[in-house]
C-alpha positions in Angstrom: 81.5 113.3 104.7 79.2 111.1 103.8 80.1 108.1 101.3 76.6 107.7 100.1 76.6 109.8 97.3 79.8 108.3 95.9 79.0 105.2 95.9 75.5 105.7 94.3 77.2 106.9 90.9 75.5 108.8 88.3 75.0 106.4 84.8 75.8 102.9 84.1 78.8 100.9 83.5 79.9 101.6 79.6 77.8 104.8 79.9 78.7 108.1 78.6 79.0 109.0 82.0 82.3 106.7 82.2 83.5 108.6 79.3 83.2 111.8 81.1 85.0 110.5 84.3 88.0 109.3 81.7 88.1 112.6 81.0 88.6 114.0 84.2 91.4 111.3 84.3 93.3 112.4 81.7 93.3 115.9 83.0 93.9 115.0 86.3 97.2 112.7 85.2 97.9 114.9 82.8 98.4 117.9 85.8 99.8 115.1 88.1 102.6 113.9 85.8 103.2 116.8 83.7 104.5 118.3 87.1 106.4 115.7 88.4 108.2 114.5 84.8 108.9 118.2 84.0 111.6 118.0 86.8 114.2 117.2 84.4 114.0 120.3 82.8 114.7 121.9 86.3 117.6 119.7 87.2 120.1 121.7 86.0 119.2 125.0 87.0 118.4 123.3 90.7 121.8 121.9 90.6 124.2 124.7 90.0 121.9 127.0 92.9 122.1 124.1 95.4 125.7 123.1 94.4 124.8 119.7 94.5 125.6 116.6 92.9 123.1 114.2 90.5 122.3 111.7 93.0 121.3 114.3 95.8 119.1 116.5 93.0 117.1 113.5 92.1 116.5 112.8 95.3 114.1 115.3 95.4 112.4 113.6 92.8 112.2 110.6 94.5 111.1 111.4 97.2 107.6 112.4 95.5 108.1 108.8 93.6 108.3 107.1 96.7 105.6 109.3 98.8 103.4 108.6 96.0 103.2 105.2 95.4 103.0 104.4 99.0 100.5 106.3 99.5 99.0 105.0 96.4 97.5 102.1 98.9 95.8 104.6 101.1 94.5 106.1 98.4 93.4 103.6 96.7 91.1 102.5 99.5 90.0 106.1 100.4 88.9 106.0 96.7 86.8 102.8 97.0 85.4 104.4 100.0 84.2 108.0 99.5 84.3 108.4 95.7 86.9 111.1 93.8 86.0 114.3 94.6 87.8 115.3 98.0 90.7 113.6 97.4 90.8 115.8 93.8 90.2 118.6 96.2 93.5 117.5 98.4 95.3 117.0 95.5 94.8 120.5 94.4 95.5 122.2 97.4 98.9 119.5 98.0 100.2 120.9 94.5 99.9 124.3 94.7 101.5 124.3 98.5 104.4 121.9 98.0 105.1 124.0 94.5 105.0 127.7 95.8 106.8 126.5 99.2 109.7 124.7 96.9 109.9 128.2 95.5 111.4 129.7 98.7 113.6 127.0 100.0 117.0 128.1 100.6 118.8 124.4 100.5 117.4 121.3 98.4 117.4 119.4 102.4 114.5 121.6 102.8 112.8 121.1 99.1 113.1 116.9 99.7 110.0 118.1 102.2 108.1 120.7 100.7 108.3 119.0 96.8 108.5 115.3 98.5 105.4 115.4 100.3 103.5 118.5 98.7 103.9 116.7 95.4 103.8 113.2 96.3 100.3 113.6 98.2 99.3 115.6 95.2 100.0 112.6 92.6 98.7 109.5 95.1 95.4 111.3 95.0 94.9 112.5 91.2 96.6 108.8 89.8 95.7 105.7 91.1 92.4 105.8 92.6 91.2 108.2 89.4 92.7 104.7 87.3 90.6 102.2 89.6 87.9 104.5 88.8 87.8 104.3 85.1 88.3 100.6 85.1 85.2 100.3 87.1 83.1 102.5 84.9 83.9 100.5 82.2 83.8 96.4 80.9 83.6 96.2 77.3 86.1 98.6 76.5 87.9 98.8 79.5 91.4 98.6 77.9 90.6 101.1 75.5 89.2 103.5 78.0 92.0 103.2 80.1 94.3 103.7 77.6 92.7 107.5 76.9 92.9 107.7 80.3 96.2 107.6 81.5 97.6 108.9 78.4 97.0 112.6 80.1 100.0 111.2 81.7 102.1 111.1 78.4 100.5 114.1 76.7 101.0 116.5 80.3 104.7 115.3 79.6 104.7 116.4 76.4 103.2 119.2 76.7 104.5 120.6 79.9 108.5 120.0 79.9 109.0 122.5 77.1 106.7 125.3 78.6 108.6 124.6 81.7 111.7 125.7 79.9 110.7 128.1 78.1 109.3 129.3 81.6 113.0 129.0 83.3 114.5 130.7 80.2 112.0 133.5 81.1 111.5 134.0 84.6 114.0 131.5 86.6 113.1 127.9 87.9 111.6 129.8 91.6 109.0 131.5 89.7 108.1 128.6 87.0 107.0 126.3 90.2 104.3 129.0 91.1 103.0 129.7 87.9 103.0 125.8 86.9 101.3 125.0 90.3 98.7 127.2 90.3 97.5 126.6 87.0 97.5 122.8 88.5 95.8 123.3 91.3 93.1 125.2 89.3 92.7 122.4 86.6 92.5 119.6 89.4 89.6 121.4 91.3 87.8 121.5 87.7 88.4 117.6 87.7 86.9 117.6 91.2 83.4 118.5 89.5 83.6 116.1 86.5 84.3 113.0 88.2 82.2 110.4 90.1 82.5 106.8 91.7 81.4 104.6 89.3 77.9 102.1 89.5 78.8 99.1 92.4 77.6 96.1 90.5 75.7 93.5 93.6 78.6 90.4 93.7 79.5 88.0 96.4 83.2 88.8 95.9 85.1 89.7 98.6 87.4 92.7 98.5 91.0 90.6 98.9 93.2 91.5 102.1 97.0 92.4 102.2 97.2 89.1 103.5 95.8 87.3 100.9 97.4 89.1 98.2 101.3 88.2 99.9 100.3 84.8 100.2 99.4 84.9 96.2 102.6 84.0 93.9 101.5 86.2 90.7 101.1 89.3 92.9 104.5 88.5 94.5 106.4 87.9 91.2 104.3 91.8 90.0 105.5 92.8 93.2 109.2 91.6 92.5 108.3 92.9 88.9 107.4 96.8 89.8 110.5 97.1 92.1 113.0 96.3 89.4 111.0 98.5 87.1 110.9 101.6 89.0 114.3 101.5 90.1 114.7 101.9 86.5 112.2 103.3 85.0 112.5 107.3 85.9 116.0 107.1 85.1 115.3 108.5 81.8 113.2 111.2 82.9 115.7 112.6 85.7 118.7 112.3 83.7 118.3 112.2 79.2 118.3 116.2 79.5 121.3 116.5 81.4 123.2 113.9 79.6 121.7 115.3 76.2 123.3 118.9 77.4 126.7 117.1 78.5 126.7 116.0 74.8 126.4 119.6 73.7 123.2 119.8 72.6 121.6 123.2 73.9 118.9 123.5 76.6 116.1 123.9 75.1 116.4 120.8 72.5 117.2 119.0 74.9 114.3 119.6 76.9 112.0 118.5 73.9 113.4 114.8 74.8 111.8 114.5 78.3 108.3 115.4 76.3 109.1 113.4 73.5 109.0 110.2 76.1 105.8 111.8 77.4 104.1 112.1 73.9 105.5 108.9 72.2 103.7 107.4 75.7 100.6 108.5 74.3 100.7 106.0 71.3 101.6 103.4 73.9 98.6 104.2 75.8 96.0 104.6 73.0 97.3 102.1 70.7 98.1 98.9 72.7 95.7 100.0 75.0 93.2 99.7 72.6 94.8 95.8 71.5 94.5 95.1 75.2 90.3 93.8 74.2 91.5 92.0 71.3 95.0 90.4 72.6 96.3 88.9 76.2 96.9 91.0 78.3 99.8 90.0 79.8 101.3 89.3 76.7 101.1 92.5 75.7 102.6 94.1 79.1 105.3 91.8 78.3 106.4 92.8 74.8 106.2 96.8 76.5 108.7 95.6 78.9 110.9 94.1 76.2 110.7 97.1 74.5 111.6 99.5 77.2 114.5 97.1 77.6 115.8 97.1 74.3 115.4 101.1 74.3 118.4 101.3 76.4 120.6 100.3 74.2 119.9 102.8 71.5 120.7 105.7 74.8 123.8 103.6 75.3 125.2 103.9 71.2 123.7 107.6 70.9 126.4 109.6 72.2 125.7 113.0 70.7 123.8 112.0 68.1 120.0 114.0 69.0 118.3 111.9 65.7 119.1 108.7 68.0 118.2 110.4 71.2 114.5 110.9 69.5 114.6 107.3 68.6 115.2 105.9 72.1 113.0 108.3 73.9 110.2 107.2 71.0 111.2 103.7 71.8 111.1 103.8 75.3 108.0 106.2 75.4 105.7 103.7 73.7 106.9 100.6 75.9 106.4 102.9 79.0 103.1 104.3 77.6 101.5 100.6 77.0 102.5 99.3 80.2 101.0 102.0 82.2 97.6 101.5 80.3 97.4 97.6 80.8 98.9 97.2 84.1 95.6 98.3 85.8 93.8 96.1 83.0 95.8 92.9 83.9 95.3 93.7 87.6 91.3 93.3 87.0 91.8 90.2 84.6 93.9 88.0 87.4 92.7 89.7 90.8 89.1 90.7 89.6 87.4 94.8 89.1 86.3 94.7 92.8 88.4 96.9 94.9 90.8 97.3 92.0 91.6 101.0 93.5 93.3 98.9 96.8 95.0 96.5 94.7 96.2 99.0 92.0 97.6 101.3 95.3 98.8 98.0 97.0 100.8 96.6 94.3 102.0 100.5 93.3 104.1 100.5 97.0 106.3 98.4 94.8 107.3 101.6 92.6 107.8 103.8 95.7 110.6 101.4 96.8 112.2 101.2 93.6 111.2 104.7 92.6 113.4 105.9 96.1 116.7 103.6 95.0 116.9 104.5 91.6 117.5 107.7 90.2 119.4 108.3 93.2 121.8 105.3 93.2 121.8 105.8 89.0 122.6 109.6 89.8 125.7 108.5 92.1 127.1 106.1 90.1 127.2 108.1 87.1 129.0 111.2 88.7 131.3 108.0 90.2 132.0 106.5 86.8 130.2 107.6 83.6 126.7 107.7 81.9 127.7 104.2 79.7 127.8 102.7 83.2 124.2 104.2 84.4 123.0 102.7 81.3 124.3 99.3 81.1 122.7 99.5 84.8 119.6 100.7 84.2 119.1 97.6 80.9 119.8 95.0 83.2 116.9 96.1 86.0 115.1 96.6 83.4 115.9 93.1 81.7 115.2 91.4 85.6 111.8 93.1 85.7 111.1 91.3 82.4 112.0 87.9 83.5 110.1 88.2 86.6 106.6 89.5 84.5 107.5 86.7 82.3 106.8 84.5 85.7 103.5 85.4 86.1 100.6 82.6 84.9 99.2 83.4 81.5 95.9 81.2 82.5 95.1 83.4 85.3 95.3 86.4 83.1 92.1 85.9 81.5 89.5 89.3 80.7 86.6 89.1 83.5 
């Protein structure tokens, strides 16, 4: 295939034509992430057919955490390369086959390969290098548009946890994957058409090496930063539903809180996205990770209580929501636009590490102690990603 078309573009930067390809990223993150965060709302039903524990049922999820953000890097580069198109193509066939063949495993040893690496391909293509693109399509609103962007990641939350339920309540967690992956697949092919490589400006800047970017101290200490944060960050995700059910709070409410973090993301996304033109950057990624810090607490005092459970998944949706929309912001303002597909997949690997530990580890030491104990955990990762993002030099972190 041919990279000459992608990299002629159709439009100019801040063109409608951007516009249209932040659509096709919101659908494409939206299809991406509404699969992946709907797992909670299987994790029950998984659990009691595998007979399984909480750490080894997560694991399936991160597995796909991990296999996507590593191969966040590749993609990420492919992107740069060849444009969005086939690797929206691979991402629609990758769903659809690691979905339906999840259906028919008969032990969750078997699913950590067909949902690990059918879904993990799936989200590396439709997330970061889809991000990169809108970020290069765009330089006067660039926050903003990547804020409308990524919040199909928060809405496809919102939207798709409950119908996942409703789908279990209906037909059983086998037959939910198939239905939810084909109507994936077929949304991501429509993204395939929409999207294009945006316009190269001509610049003498180099696209940085891995070499250069372990020798830099900033990307280290975002490095350091992503790590702690993903260890910690799915926690809620994997786990508020089943410890909202433990609490006695039936199913299908409780379902409504892995959405609710989805949809409160949205304001996160839109709103301090949009504040990312007017404000610093990084100071606004750090008062999102203070935020999702401080969330924890309000999980930690909420026992049963499902008015405070709203609350903390609010809470915690609009710090997550507002960090997701200016990380790739703050990557161009320090690091520069050019090849920000390879350094958004590069410093992603970080999440794949974490994203592998985390709900796993969390999982294990809850069933070994209690959910206070995850908790307190989970706030002080949390509070150690802060401090290291807090590290980072504020001059550097200047709009471009």
């Amino acid at each position: 295939m041919s990279a000459k078309p992608a990299e002629a573009g159709r439009g100019e930067v801040d063109s409608a034509r951007g516009w249209a390809v932040v659509l096709a990223t919101f659908v494409s993150t939206f299809v991406a992430f509404g699969l992946l965060y709907s797992f909670g709302t299987f994790f029950g039903s998984m659990a009691q057919e595998f007979d399984v524990g909480r750490g080894a049922t997560a694991f399936m999820f991160s597995v796909v955490t991990t296999i996507y953000f590593l191969l966040g890097v590749v993609a990420g580069r492919l992107g740069d390369r060849f444009g969005p198109t086939p690797l929206l193509v691979v991402a629609a066939i990758t769903a659809f086959a690691g979905m339906f063949a999840t259906s028919k495993v008969d032990s969750i040893w078997l699913g950590y390969v067909t949902y690990g690496v059918g879904l993990g391909i799936a989200v590396s293509c439709a997330y970061v290098p889809m991000v990169a693109f809108v970020g290069g399509w765009f330089r006067r609103r660039r926050t903003a548009a990547l804020g409308v962007a990524v919040s199909g990641i928060g809405v496809g939350t919102l939207v798709t946890a409950p119908i996942a339920q409703s789908l279990i309540d209906a037909y059983g967690w086998r037959t939910s994957f198939v239905i939810l992956g084909a109507v994936g697949a077929v949304l991501l092919l429509g993204c395939a058409l929409l999207a294009a490589k945006p316009p190269t400006p001509p610049t003498d800047e180099p696209v940085r090496t891995i070499a250069q970017f372990v020798a830099d101290r900033d990307f280290v200490k975002l490095y350091v930063c992503g790590v702690l944060l993903a260890t910690a960050l799915f926690v809620p995700f994997v786990f508020i539903k089943d410890f909202a059910v433990g609490q006695g709070i039936p199913a299908s409410r409780a379902a409504i809180l892995v959405g609710l973090i989805g949809g409160a993301s949205v304001i996160g996304r839109l709103g301090i996205g949009a504040l990312g033109g007017r404000r610093s950057v990084l100071l606004l990624t750090q008062g999102c990770f203070v935020t999702m810090t401080l969330s924890q607490l309000l999980w930690l005092f909420a026992g049963s209580s499902f008015t405070m459970l709203v609350i903390f998944t609010v809470v915690m949706g609009v710090g997550y929501g507002g960090y997701i929309a200016l990380m790739p912001a703050l990557l161009a303002s320090i690091f520069g636009p050019v090849g920000l597909g390879g350094t958004l997949g590069l410093l992603y690997t970080s999440a794949g590490f974490g994203g592998l530990v985390g709900p796993v580890a969390i999982g294990a030491l809850i069933d070994a102690t209690s959910y206070d104990v995850g908790i307190i955990v989970t706030a002080v990762l949390l509070a150690l990603s802060t401090w290291s993002l807090l590290l980072v030099d504020r001059h550097r972190a200047m709009d471009r």
